[in-house]
N, C-alpha and C positions, 0 to 999 in steps of 0.2 A: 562488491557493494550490494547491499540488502535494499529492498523494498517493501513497503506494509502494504496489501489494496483489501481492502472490503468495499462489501456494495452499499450503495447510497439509497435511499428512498427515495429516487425517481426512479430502480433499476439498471442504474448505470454504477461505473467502477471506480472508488478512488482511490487514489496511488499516492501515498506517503515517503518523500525524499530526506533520509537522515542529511544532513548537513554534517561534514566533517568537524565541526567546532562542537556541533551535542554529541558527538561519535565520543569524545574526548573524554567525555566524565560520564554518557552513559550509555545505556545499550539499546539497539532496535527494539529489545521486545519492550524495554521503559516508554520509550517512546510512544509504543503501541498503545499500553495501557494510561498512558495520559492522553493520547490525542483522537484513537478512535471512539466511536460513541458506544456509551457503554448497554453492553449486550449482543450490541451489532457482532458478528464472525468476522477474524481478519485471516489472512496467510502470509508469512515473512519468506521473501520468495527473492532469488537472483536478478539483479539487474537486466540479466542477460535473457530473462522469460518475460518479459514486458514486450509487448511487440514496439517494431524501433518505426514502422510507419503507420501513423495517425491518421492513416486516411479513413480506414474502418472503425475508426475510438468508439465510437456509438455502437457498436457491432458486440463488442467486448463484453464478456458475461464473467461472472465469478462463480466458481463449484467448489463445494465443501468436499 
């Protein structure tokens, strides 16, 4: 499973979850381009590179 995060204008990170129902008819990077803001940088990244403990979420930086 895919993930989209670009940073947000307070410096923090946000993480874009496809739903298996939009998977159906269309693709992460569609997603991308409808839902991040436009001009903002995203990266379409593995589930599995998201850290899985939120203790640090604040911590969390985004690099081009």
């Amino acid at each position: 499973m895919k993930r989209i995060i670009f940073p947000n204008e307070n410096g923090g990170i946000c993480i874009l979850v496809p739903t298996l129902e939009y998977l159906k008819n269309h693709t992460v990077e569609e997603l991308a381009v409808k839902d991040v803001p436009v001009g903002r940088p995203y990266k379409i990244v593995d589930a599995s590179e998201i850290p899985s403990d939120r203790t640090f979420r604040n911590a969390w930086e985004y690099a081009e």
